[in-house]
Backbone as CSV, one residue per row, in Angstrom:
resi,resn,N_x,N_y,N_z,CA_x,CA_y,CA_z,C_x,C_y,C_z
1,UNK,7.915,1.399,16.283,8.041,-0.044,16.365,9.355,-0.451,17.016
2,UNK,10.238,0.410,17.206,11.890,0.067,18.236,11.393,-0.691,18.989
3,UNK,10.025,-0.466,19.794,10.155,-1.318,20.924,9.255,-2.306,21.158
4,UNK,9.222,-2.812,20.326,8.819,-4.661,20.149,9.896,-5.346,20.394
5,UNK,9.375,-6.604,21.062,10.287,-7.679,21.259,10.828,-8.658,19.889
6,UNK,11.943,-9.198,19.807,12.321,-10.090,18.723,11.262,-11.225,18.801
7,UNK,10.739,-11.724,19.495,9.442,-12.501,19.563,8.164,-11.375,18.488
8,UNK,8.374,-10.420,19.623,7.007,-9.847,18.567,7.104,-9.780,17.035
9,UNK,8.118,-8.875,16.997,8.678,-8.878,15.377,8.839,-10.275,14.543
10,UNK,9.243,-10.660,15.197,9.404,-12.425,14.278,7.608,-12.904,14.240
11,UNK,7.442,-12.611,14.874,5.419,-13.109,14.622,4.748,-11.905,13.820
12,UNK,5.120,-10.786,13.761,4.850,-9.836,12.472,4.939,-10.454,11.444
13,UNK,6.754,-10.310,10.792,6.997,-11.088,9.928,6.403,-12.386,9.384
14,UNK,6.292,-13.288,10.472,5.772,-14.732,10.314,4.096,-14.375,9.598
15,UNK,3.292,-13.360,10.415,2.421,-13.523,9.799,1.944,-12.612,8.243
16,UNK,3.116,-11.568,8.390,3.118,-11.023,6.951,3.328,-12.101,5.701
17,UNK,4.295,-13.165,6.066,4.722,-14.087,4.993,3.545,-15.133,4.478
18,UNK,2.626,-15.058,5.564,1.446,-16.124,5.158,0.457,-15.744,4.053
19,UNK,0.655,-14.546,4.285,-0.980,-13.191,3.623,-0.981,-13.984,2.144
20,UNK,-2.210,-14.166,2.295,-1.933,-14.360,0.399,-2.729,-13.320,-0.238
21,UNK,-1.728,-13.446,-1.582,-1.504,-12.148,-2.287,-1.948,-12.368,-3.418
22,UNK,-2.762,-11.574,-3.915,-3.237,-11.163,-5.892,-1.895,-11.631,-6.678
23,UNK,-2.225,-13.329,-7.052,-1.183,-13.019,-7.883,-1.575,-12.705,-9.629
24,UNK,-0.619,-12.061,-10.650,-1.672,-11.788,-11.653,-0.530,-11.974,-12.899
25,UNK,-0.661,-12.584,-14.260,0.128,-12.565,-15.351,0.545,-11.499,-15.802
26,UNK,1.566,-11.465,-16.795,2.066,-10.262,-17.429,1.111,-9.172,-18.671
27,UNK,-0.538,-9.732,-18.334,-1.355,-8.734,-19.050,-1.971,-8.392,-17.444
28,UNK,-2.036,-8.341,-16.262,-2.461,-8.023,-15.112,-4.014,-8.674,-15.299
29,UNK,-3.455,-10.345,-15.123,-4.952,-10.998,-15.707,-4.805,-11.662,-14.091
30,UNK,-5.897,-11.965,-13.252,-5.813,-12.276,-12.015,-5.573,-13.834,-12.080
31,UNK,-4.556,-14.431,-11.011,-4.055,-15.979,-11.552,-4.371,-16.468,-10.071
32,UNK,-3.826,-17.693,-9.361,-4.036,-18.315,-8.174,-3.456,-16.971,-7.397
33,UNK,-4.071,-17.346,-6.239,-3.584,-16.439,-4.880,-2.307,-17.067,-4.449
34,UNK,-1.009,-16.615,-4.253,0.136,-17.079,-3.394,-0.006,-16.295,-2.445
35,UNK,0.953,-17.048,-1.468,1.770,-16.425,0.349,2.456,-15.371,-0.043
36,UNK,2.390,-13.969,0.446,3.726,-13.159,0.299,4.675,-13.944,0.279
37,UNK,4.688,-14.244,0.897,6.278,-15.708,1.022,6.832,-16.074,-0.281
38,UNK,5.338,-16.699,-0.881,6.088,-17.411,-2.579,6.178,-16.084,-3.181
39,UNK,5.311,-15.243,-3.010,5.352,-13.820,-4.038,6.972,-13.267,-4.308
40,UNK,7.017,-13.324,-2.810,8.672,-12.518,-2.725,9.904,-13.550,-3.178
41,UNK,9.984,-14.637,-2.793,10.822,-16.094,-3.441,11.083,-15.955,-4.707
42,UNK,9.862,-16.205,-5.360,9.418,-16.647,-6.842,9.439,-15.343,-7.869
43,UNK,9.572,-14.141,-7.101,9.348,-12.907,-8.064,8.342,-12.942,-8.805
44,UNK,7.329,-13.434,-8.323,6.004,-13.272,-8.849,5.295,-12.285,-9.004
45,UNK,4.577,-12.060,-10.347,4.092,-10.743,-10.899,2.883,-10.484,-9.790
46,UNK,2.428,-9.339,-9.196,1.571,-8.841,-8.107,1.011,-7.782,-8.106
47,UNK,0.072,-7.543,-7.352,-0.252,-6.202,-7.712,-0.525,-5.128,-6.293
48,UNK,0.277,-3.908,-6.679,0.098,-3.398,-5.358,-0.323,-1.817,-5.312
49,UNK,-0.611,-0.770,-4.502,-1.096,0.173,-4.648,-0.214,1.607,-4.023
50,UNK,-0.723,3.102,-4.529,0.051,3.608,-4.648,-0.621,5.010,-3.983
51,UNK,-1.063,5.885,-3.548,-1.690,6.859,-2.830,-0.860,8.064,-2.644
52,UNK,-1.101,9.365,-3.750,-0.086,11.088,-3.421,-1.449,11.641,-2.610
53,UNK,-0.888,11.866,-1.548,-1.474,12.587,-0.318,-0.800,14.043,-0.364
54,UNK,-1.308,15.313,-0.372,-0.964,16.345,-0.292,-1.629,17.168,0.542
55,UNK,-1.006,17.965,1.335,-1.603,19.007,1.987,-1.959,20.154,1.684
56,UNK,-2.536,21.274,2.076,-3.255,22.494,1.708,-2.098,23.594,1.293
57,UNK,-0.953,23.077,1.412,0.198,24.242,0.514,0.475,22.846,-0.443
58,UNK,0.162,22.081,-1.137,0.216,21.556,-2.479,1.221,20.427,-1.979
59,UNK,2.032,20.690,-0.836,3.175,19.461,-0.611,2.546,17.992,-0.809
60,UNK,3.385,17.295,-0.617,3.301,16.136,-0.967,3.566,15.431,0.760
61,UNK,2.824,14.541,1.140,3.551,14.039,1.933,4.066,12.664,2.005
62,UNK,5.056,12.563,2.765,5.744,11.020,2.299,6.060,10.798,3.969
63,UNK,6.384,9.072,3.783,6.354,8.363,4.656,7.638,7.434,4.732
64,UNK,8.249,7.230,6.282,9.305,6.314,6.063,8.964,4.750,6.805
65,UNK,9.129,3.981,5.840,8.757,2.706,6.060,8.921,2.238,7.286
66,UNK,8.591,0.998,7.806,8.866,0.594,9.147,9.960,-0.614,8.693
67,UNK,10.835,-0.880,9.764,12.071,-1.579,9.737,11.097,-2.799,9.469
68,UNK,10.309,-3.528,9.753,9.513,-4.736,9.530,9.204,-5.246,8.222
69,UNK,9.404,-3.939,7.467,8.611,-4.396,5.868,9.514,-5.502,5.293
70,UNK,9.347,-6.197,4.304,10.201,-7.057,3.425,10.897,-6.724,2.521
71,UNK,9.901,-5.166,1.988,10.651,-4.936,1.103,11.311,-2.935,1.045
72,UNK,11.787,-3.062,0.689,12.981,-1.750,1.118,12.019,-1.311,3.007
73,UNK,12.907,-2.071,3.392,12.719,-1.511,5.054,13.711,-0.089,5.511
74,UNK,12.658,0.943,6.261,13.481,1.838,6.723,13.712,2.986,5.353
75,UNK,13.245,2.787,4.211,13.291,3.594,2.790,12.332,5.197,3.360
76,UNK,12.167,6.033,2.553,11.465,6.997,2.601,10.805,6.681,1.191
77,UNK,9.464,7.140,1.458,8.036,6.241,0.476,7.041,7.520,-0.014
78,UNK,7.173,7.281,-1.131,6.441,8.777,-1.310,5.330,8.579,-1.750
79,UNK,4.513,7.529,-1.305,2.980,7.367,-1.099,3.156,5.975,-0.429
80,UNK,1.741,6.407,0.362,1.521,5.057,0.799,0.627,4.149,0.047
81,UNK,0.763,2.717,0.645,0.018,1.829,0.005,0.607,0.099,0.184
82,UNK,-0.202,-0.578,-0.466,0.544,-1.833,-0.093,0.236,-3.034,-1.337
83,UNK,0.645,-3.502,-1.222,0.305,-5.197,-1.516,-1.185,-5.492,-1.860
84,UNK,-1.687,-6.064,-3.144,-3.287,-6.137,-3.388,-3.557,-7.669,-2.569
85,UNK,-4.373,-7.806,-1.639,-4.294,-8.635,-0.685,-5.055,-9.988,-1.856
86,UNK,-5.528,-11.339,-1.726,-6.349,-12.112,-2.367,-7.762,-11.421,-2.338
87,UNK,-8.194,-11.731,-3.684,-9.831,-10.747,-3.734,-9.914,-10.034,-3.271
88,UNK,-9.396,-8.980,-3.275,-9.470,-7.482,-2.960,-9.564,-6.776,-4.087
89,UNK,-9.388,-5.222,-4.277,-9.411,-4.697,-5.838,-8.924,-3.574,-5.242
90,UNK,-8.141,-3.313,-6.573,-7.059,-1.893,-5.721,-7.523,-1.279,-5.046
91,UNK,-8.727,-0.673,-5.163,-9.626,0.412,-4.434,-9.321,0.326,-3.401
92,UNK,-10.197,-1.132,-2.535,-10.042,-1.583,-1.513,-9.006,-1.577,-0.956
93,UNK,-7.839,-1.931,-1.856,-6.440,-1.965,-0.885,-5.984,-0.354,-0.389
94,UNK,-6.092,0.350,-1.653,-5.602,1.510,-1.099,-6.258,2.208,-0.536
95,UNK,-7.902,2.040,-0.373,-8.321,2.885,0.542,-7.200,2.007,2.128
96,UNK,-7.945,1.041,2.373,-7.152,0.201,3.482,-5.468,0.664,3.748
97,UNK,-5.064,0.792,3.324,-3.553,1.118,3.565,-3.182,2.429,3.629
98,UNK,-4.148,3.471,3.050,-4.008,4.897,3.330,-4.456,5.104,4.874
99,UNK,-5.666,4.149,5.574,-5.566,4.731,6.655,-4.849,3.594,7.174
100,UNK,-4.592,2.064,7.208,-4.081,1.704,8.032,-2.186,2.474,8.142
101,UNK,-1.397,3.079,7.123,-0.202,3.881,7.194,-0.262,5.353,7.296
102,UNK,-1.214,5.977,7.094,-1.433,7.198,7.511,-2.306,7.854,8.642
103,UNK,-3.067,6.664,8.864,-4.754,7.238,9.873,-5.660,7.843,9.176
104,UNK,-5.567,8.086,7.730,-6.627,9.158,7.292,-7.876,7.883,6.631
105,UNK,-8.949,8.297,6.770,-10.492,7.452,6.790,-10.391,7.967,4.926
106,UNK,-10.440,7.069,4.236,-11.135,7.213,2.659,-12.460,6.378,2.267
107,UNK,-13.005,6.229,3.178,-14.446,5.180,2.852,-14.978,6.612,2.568
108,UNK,-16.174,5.910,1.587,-17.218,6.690,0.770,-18.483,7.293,1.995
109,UNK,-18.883,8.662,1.345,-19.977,8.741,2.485,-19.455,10.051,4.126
110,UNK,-20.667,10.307,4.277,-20.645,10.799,5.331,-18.881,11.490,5.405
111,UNK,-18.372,12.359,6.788,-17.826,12.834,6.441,-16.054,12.815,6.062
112,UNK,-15.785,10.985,5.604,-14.677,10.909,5.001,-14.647,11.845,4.392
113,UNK,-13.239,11.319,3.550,-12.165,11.708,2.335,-12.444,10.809,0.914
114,UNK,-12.577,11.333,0.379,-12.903,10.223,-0.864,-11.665,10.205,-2.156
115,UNK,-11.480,9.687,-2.298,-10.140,9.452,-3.618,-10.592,10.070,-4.753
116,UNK,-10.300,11.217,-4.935,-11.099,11.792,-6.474,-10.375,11.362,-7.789
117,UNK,-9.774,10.897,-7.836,-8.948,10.685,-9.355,-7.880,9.094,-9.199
118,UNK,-8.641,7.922,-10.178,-7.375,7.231,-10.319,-6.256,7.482,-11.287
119,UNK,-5.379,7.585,-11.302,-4.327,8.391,-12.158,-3.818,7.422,-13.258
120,UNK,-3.509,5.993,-12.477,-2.506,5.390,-13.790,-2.343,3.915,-13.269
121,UNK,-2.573,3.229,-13.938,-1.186,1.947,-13.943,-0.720,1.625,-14.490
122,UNK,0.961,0.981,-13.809,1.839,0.844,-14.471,2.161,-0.344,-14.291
123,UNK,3.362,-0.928,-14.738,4.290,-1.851,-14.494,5.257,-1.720,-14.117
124,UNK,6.248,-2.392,-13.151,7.448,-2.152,-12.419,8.013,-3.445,-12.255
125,UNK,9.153,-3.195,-12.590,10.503,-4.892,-12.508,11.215,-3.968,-11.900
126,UNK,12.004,-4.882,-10.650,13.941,-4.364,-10.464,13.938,-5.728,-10.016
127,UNK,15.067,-6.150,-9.383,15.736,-6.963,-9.345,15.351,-7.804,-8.082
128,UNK,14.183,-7.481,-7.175,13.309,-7.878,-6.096,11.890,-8.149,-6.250
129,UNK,11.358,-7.561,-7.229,9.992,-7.748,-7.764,9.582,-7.066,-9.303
130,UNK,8.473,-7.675,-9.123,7.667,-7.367,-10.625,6.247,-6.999,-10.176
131,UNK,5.342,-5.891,-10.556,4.165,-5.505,-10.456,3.652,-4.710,-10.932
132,UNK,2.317,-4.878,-10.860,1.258,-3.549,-11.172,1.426,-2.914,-10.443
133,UNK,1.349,-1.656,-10.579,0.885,-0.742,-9.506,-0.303,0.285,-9.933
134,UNK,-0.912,0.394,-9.049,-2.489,1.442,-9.376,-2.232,2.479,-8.693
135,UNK,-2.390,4.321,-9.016,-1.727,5.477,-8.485,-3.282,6.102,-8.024
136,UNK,-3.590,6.632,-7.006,-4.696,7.201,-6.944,-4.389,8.853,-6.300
137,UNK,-4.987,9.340,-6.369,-4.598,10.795,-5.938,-5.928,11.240,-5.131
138,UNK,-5.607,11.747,-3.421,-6.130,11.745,-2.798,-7.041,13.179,-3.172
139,UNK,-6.330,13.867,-3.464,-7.040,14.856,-4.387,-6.839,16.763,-3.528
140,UNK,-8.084,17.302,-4.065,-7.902,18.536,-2.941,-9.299,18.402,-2.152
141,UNK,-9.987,17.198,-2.773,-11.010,17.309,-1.231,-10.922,17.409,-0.017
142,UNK,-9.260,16.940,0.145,-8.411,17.215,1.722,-8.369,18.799,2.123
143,UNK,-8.206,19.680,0.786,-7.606,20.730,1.311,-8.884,21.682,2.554
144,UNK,-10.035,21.700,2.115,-11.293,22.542,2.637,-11.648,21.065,4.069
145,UNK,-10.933,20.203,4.557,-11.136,19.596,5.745,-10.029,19.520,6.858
146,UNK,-10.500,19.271,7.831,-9.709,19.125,8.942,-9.201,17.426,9.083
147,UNK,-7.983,16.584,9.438,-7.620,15.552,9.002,-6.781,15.450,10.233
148,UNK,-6.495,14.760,11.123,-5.317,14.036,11.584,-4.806,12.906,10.914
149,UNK,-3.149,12.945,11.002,-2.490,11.905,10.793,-2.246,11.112,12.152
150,UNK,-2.523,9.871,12.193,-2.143,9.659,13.499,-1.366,8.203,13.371
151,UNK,0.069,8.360,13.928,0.935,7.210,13.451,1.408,6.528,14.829
């Protein structure tokens, strides 16, 4: 992404801030949809997703954010995933964000990758946000396939 224009990037941003987002109470009860915008302002409770991708020697692989994100830009991320978009359901998001940040296909069927195990959710506060997060584990159905990452 270095080589986008400050035009381009500012219309990224601009349109990341519009997205509206799952917003949800402190029992992860689903409430009105806000803008990332108010989400991030308001420290509004949200819900977002979480994906351990491993390869066929057991590693883990991780990812370093893009300078664009809002939140820890440029971090090293040890799963991907994102933001639970309005009416979406984790599933959905994290299948969606495993391939839109990794390239790898997790739709059901034919010869995807399928998510074998949801692991956990939690809750998370620091001093920038508050959220759910849902952990899914891509599993070892990866290990016996062939996969590009393509970034």
């Amino acid at each position: 992404m270095d080589h986008l224009t400050v035009i381009e990037i500012d219309a990224y941003k601009a349109k990341s801030a519009c997205e509206l987002v799952e917003i949800v109470d402190e029992r992860n009860e689903v409430q009105e949809p806000r803008s990332r915008l108010e989400m991030r302002r308001d420290k509004l409770i949200h819900r977002a997703t979480y994906a351990f991708i491993r390869n066929s020697s057991n590693y883990y692989y991780v990812q370093k954010r893009s300078m664009l994100k809002d939140y820890c830009p440029g971090y090293y991320d040890p799963t991907p995933g994102g933001v639970v978009a309005a009416g979406e359901s984790y599933e959905v998001t994290n299948r969606r964000e495993v391939e839109e940040e990794m390239g790898i296909c997790c739709s059901n069927g034919g010869d995807n990758l399928n998510f074998n195990e949801h692991l956990f959710t939690f809750y998370y506060e620091d001093e920038r946000i508050r959220c759910f997060g849902d952990a899914w584990d891509l599993g070892t159905s990866i290990f016996g396939k062939s996969f590009f990452i393509t970034c």
